[in-house]
DRENTORKOL-3810 file (N, C-alpha, C; in nm, 4 decimals):
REM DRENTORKOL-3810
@n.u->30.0688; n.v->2.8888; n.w->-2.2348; ca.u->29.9940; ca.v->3.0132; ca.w->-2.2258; c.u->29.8650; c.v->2.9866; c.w->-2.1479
@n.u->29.8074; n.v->3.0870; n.w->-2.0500; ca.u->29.7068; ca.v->3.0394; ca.w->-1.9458; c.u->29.6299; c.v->3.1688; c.w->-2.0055
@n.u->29.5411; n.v->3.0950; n.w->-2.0575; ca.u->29.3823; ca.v->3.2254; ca.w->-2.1165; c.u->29.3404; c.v->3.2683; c.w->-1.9691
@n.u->29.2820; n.v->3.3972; n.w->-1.9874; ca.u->29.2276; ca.v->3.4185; ca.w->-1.8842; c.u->29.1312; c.v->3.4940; c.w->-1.9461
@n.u->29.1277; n.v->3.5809; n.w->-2.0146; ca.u->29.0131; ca.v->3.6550; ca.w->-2.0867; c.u->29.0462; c.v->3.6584; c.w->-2.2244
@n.u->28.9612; n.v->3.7029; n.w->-2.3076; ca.u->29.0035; ca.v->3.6828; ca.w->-2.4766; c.u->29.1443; c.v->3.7506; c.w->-2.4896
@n.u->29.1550; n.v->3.8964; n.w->-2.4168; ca.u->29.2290; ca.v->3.9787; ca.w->-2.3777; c.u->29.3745; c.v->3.9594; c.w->-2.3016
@n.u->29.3683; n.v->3.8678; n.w->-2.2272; ca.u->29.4642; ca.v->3.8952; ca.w->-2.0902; c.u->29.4823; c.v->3.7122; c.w->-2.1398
@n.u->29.6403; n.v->3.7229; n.w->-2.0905; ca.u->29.6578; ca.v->3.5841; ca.w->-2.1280; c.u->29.8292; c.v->3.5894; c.w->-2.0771
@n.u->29.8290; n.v->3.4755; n.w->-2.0034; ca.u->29.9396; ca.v->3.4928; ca.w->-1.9058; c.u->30.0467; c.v->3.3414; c.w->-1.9318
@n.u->30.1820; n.v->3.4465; n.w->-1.9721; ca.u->30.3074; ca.v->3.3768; ca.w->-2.0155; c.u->30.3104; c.v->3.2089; c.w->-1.9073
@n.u->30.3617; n.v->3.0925; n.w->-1.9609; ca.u->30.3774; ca.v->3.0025; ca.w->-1.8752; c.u->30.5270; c.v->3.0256; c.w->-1.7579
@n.u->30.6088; n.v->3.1744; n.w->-1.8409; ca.u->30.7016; ca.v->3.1814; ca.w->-1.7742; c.u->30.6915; c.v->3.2639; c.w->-1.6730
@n.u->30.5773; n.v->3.3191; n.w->-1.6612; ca.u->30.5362; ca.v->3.4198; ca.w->-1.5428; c.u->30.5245; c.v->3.3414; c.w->-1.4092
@n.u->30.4629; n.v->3.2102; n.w->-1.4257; ca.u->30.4248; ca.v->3.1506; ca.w->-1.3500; c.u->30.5669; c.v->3.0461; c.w->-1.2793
@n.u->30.5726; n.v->3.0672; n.w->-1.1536; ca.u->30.7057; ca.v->2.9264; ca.w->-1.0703; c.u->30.5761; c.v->2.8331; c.w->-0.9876
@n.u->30.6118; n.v->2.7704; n.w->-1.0032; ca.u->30.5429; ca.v->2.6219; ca.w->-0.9185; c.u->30.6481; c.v->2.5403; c.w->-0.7983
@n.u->30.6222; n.v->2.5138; n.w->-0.6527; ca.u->30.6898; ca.v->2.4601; ca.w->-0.6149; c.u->30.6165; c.v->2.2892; c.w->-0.5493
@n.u->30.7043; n.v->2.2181; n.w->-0.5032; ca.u->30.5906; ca.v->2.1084; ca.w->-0.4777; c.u->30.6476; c.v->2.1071; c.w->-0.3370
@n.u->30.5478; n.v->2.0600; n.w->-0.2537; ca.u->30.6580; ca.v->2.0587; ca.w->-0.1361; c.u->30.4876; c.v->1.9455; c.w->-0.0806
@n.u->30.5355; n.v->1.8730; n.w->0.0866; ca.u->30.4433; ca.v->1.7690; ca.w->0.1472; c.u->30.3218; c.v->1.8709; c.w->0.1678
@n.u->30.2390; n.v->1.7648; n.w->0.1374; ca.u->30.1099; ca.v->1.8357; ca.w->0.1964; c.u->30.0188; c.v->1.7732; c.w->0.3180
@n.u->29.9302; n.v->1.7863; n.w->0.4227; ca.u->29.8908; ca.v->1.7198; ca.w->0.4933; c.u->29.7003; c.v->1.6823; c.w->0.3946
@n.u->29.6779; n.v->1.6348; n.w->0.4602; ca.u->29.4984; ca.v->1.5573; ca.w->0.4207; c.u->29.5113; c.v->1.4349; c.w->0.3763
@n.u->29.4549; n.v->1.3938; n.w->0.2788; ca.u->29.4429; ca.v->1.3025; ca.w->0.2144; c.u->29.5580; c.v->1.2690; c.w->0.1112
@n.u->29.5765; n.v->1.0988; n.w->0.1532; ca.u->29.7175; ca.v->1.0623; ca.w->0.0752; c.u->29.7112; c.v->0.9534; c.w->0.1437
@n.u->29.6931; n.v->0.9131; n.w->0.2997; ca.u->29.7859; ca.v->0.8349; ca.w->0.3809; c.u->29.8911; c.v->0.7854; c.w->0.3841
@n.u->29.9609; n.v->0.6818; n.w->0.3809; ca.u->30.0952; ca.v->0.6453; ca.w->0.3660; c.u->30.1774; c.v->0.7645; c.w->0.2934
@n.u->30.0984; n.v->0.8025; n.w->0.1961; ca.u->30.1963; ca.v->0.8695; ca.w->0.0915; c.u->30.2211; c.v->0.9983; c.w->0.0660
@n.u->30.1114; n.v->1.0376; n.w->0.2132; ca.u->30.1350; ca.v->1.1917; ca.w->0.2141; c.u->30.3101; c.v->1.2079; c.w->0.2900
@n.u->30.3628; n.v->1.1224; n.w->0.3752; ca.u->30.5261; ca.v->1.1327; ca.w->0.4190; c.u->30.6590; c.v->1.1243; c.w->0.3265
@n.u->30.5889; n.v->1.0555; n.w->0.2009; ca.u->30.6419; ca.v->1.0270; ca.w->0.0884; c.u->30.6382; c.v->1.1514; c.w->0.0020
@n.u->30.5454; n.v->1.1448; n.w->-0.0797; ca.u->30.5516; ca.v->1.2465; ca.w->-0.1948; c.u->30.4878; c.v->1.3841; c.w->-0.1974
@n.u->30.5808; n.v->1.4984; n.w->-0.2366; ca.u->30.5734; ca.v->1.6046; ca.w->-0.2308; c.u->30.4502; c.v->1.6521; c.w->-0.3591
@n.u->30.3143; n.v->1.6628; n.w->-0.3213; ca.u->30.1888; ca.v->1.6642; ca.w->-0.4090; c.u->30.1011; c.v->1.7573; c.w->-0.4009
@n.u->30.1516; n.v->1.8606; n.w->-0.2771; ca.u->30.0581; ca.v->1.9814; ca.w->-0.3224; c.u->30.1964; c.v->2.1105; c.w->-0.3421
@n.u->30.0856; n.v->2.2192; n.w->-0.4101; ca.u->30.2042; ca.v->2.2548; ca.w->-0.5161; c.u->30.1535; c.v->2.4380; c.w->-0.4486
@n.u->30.2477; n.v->2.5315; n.w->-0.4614; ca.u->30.2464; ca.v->2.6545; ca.w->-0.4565; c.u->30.2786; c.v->2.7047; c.w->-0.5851
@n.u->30.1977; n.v->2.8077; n.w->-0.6374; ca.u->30.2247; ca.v->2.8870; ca.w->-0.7356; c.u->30.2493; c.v->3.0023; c.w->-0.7110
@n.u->30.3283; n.v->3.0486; n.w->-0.7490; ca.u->30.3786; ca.v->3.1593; ca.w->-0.7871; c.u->30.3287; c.v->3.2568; c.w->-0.9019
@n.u->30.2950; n.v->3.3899; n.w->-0.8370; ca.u->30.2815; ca.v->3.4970; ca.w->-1.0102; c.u->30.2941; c.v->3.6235; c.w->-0.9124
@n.u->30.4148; n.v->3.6359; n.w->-1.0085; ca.u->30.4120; ca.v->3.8387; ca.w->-0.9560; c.u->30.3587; c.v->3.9064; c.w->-1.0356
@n.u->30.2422; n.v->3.9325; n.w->-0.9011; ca.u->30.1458; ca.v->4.0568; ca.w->-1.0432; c.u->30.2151; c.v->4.1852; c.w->-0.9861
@n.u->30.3624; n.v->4.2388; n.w->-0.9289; ca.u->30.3525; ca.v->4.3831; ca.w->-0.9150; c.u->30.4401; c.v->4.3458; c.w->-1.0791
@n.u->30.4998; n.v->4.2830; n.w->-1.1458; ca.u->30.6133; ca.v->4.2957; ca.w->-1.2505; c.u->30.5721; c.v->4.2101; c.w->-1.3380
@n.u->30.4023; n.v->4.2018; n.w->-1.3375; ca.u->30.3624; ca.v->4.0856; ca.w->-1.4431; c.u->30.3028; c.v->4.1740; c.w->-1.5589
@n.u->30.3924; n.v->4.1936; n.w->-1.7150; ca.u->30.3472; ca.v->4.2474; ca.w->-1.8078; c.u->30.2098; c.v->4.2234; c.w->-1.8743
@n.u->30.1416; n.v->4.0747; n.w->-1.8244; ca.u->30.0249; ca.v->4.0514; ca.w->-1.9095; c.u->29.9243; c.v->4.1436; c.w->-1.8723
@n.u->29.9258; n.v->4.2113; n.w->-1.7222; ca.u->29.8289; ca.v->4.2952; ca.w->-1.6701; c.u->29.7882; c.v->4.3954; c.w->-1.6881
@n.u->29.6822; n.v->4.4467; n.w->-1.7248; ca.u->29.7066; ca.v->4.6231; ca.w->-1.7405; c.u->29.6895; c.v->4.6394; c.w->-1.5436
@n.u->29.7618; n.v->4.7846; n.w->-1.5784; ca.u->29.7618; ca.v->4.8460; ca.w->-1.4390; c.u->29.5999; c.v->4.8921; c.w->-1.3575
@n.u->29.5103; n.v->4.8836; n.w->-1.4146; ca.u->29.4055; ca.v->4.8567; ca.w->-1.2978; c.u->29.3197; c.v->4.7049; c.w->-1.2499
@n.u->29.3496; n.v->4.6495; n.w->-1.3328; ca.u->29.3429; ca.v->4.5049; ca.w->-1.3002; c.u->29.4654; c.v->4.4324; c.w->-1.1793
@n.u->29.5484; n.v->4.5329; n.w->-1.2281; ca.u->29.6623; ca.v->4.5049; ca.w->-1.1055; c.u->29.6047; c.v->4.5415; c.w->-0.9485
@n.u->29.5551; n.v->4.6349; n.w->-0.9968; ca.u->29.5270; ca.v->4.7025; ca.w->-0.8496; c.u->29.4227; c.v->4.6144; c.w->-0.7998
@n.u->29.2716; n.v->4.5857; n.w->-0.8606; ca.u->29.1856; ca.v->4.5293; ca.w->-0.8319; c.u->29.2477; c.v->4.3857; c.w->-0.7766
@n.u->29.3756; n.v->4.3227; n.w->-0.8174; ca.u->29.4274; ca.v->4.1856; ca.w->-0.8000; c.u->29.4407; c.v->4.1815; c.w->-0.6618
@n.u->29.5333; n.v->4.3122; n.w->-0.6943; ca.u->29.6151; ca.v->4.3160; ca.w->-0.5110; c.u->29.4743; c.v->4.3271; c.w->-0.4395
@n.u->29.4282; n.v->4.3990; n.w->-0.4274; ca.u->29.3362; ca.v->4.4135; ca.w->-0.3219; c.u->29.2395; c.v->4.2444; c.w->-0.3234
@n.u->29.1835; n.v->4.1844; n.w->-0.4415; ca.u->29.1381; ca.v->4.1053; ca.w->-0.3646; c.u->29.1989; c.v->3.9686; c.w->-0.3350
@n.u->29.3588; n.v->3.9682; n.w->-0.3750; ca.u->29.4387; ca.v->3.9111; ca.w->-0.3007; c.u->29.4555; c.v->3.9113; c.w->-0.1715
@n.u->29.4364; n.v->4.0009; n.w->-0.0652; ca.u->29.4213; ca.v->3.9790; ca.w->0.0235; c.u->29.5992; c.v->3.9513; c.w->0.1227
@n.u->29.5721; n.v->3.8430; n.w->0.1774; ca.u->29.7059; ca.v->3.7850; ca.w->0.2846; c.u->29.7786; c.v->3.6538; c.w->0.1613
@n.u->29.7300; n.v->3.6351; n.w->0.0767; ca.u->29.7894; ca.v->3.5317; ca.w->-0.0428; c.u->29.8873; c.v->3.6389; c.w->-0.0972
@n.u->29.9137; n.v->3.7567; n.w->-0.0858; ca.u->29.9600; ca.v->3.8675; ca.w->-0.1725; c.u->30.1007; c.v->3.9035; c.w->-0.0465
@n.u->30.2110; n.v->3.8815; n.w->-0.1322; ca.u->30.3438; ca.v->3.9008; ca.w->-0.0440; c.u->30.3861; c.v->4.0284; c.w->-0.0221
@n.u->30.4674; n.v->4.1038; n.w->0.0610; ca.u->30.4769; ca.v->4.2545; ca.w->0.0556; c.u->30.5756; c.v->4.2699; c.w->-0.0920
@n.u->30.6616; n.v->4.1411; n.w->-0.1943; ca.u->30.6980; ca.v->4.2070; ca.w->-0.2916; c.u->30.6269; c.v->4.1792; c.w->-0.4222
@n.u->30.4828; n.v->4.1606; n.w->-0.3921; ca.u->30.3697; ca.v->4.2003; ca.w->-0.4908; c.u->30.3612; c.v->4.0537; c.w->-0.5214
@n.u->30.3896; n.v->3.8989; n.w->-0.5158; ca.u->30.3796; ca.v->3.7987; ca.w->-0.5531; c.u->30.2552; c.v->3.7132; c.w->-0.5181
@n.u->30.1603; n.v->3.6951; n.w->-0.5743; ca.u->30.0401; ca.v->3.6374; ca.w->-0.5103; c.u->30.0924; c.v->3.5053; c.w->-0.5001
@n.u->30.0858; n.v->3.3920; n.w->-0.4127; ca.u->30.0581; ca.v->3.2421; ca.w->-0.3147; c.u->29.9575; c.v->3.1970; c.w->-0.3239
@n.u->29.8879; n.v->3.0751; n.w->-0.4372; ca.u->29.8174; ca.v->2.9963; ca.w->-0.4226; c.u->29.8821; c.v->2.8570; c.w->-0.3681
@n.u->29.8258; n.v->2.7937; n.w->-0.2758; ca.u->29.8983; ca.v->2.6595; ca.w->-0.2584; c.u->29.7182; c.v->2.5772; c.w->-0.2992
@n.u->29.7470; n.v->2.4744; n.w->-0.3763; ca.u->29.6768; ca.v->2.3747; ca.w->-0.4078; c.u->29.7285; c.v->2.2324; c.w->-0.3142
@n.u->29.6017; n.v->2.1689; n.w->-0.1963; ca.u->29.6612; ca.v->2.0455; ca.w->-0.1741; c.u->29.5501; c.v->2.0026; c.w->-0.1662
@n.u->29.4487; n.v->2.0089; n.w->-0.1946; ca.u->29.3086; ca.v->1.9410; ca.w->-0.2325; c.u->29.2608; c.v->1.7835; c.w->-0.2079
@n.u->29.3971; n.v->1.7520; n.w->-0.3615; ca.u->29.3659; ca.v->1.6461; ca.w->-0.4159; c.u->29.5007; c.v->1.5386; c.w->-0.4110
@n.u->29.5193; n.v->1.4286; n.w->-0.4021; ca.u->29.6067; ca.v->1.3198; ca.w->-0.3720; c.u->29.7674; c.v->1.3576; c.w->-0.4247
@n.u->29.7284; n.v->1.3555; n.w->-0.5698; ca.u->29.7989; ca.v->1.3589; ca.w->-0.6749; c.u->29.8778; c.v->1.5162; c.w->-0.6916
@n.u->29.9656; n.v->1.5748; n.w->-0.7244; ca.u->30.0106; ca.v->1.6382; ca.w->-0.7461; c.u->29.9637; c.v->1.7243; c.w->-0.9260
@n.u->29.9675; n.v->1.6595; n.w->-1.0058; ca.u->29.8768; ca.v->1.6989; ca.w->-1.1065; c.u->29.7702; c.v->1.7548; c.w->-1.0588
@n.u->29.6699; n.v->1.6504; n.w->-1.0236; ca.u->29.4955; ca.v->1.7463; ca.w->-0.9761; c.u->29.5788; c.v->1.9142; c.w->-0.9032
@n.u->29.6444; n.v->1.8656; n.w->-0.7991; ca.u->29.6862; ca.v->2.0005; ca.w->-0.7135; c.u->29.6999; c.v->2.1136; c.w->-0.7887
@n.u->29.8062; n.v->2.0541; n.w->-0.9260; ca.u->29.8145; ca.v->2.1673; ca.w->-0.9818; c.u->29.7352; c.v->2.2453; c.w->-1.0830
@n.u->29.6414; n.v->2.1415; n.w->-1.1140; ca.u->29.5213; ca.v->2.1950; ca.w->-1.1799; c.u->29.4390; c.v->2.2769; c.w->-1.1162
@n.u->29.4170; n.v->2.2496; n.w->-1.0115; ca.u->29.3829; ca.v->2.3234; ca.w->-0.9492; c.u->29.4180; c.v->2.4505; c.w->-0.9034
@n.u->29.5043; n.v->2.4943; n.w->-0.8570; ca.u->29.5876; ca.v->2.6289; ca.w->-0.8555; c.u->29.5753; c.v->2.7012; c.w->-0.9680
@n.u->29.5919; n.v->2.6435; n.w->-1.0497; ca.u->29.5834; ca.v->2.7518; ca.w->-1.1816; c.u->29.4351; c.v->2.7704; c.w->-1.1900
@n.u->29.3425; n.v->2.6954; n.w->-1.1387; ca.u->29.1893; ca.v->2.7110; ca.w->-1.1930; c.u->29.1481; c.v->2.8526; c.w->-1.0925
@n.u->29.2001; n.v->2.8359; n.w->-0.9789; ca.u->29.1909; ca.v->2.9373; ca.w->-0.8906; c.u->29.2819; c.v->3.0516; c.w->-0.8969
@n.u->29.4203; n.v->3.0765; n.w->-0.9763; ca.u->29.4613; ca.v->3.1572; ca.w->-0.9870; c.u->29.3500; c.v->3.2372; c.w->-1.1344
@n.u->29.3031; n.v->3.1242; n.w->-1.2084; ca.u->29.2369; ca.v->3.1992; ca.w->-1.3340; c.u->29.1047; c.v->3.2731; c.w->-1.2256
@n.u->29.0547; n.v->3.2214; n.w->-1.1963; ca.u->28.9274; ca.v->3.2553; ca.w->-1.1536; c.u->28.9518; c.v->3.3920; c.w->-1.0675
@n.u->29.0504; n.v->3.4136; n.w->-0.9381; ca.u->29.1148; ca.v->3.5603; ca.w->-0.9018; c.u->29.0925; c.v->3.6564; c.w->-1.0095
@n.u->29.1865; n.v->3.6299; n.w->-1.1058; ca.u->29.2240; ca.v->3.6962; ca.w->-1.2107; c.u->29.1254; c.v->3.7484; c.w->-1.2784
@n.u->29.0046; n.v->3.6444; n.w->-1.3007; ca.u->28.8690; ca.v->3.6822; ca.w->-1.3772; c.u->28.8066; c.v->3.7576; c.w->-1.3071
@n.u->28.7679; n.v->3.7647; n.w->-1.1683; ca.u->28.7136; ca.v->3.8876; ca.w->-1.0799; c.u->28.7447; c.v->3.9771; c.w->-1.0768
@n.u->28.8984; n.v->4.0105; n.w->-1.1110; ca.u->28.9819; ca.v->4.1686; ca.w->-1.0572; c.u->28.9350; c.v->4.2158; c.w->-1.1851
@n.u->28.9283; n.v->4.1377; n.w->-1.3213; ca.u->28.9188; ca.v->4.1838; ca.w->-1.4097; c.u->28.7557; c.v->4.2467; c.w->-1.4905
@n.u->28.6448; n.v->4.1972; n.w->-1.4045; ca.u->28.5443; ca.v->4.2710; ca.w->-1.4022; c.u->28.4935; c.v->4.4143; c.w->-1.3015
@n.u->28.4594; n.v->4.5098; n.w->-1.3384; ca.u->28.4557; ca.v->4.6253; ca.w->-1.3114; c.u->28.3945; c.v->4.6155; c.w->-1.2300
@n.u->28.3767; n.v->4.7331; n.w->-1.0690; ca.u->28.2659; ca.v->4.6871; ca.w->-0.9912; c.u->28.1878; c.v->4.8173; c.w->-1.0182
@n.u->28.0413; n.v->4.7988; n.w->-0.9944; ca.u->27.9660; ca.v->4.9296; ca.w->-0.9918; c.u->27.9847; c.v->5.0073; c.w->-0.9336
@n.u->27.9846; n.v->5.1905; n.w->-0.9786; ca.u->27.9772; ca.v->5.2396; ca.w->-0.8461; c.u->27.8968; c.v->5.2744; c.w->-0.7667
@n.u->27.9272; n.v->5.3233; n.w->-0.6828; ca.u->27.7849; ca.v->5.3424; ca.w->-0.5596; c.u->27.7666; c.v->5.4840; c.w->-0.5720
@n.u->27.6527; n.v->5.4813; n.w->-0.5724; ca.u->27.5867; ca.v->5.6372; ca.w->-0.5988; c.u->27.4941; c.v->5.6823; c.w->-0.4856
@n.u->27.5811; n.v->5.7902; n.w->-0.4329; ca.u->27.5004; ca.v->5.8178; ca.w->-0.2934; c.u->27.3837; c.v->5.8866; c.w->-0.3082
@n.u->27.2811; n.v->5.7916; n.w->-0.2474; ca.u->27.1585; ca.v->5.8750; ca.w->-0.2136; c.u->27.0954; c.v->5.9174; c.w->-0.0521
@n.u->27.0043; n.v->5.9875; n.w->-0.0981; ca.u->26.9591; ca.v->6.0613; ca.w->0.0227; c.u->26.8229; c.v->5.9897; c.w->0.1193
@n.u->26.7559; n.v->6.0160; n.w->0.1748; ca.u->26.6692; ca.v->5.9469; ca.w->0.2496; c.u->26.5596; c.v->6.0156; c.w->0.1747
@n.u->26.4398; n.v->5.9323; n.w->0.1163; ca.u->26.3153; ca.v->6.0308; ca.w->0.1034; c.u->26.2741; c.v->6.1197; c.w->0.2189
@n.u->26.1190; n.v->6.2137; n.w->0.2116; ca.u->26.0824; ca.v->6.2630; ca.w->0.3330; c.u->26.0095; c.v->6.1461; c.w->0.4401
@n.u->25.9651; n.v->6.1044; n.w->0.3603; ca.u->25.8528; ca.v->5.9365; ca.w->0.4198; c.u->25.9787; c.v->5.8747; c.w->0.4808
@n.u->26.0851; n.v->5.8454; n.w->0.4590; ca.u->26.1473; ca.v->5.7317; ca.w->0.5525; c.u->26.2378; c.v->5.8120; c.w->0.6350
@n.u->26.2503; n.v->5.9511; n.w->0.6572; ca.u->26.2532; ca.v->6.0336; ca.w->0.7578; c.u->26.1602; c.v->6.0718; c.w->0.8572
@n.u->26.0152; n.v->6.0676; n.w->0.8168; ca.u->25.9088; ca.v->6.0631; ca.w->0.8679; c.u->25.8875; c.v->5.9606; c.w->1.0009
@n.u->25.8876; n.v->5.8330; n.w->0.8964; ca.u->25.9034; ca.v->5.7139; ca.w->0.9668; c.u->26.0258; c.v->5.6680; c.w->1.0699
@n.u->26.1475; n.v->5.6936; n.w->1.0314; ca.u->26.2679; ca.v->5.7029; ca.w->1.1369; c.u->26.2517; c.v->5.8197; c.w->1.2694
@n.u->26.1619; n.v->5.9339; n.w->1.2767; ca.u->26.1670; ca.v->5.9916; ca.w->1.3392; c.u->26.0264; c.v->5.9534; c.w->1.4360
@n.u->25.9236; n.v->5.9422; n.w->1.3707; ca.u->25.8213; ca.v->5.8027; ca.w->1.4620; c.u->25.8467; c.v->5.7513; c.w->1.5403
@n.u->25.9098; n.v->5.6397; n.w->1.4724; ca.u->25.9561; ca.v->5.5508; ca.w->1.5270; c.u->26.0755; c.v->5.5343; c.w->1.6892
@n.u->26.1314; n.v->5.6590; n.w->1.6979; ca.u->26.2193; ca.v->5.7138; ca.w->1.7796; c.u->26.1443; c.v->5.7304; c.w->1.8758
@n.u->26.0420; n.v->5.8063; n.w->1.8231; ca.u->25.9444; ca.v->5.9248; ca.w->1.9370; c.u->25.9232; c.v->5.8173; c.w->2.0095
@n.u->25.8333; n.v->5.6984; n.w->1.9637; ca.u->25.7678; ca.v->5.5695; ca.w->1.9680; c.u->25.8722; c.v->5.5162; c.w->2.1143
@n.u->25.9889; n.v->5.5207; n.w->2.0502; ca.u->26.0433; ca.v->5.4206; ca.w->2.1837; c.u->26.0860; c.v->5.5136; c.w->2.2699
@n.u->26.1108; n.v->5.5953; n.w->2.2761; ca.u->26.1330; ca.v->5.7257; ca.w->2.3652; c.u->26.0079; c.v->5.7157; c.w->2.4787
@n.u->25.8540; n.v->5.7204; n.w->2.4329; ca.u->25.7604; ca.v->5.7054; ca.w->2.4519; c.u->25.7667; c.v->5.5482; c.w->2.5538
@n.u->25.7926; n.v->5.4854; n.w->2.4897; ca.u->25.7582; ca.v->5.3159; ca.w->2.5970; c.u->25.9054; c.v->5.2834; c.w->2.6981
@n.u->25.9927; n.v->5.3729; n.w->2.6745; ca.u->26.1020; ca.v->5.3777; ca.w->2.7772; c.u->26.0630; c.v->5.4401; c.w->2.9441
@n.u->25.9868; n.v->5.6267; n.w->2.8365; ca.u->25.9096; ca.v->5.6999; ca.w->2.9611; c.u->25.7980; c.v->5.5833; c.w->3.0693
@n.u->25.7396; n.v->5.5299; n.w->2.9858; ca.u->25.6248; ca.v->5.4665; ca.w->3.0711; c.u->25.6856; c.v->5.3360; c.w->3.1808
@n.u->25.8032; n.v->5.2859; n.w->3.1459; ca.u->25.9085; ca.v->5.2112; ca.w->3.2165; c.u->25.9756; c.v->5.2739; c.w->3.3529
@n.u->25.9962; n.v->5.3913; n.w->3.3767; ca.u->26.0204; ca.v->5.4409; ca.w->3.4963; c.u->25.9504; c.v->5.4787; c.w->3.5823
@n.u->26.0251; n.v->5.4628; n.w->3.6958; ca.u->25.9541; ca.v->5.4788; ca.w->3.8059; c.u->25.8630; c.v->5.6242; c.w->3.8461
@n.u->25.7477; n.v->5.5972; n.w->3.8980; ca.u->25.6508; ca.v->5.7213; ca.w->3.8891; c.u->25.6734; c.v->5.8447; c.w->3.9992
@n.u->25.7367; n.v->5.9284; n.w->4.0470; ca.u->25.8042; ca.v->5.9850; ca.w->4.1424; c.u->25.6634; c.v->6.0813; c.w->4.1863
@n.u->25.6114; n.v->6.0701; n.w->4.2918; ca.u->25.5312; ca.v->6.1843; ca.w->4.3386; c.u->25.5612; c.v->6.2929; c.w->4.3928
@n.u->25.4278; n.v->6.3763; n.w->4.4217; ca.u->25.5333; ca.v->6.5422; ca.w->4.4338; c.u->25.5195; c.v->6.5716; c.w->4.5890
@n.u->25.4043; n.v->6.4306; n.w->4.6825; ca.u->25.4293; ca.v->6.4306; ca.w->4.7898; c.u->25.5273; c.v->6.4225; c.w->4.9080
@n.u->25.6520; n.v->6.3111; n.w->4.8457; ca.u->25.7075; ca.v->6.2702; ca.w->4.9171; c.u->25.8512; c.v->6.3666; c.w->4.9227
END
């Protein structure tokens, strides 16, 4: 069982793990042993979720998020295949813990009169030092 909030707590069977080669650090033994690991979790058919935490997932899943709802962490960090996979899950918890805090909403406001004041100044202002930049045309010629 993978805690994620006191609340939300996710089956070990939800989760597939695959191991496959990884490149970085290993040398010799990165050609050898298969040590970084992909996880697997479908959050479109994952019961531990409520449905707006789902939504918040997908979205900040991002391109890790498959078109049949399966989020893709690959862990290859670390040498060992263990660390790898500790890792993945630390980062699949941590996803999980973001979607699952609420974001504020934004509350539209308006401009005072003072920083309308000032935005419209300020305009005049360069309007003003643009004019004095051109050429002075007389009414002789």
């Amino acid at each position: 069982m993978l805690r994620i909030t006191h609340k939300i707590r996710i089956h070990e069977k939800e989760l597939e793990e695959h191991f496959v080669r990884a490149s970085g650090p290993g040398g010799q033994n990165v050609n050898k042993v298969a040590t970084a690991v992909q996880l697997r979790f479908d959050v479109e058919n994952s019961p531990s979720l409520p449905p707006k935490i789902r939504q918040r997932l997908k979205y900040l899943a991002g391109k890790r998020l498959t078109t049949e709802g399966i989020l893709i962490i690959v862990g290859r960090r670390y040498r060992t295949q263990e660390r790898n996979r500790e890792d993945a899950r630390q980062r699949l918890v941590a996803l999980i813990r973001q979607a699952a805090v609420k974001s504020k909403p934004r509350i539209p406001t308006k401009p005072t009169r003072a920083a309308k004041k000032r935005r419209l100044a300020s305009k005049t202002k360069r309007g003003k030092d643009k004019k004095l930049r051109r050429r002075i045309h007389s009414q002789d010629e």
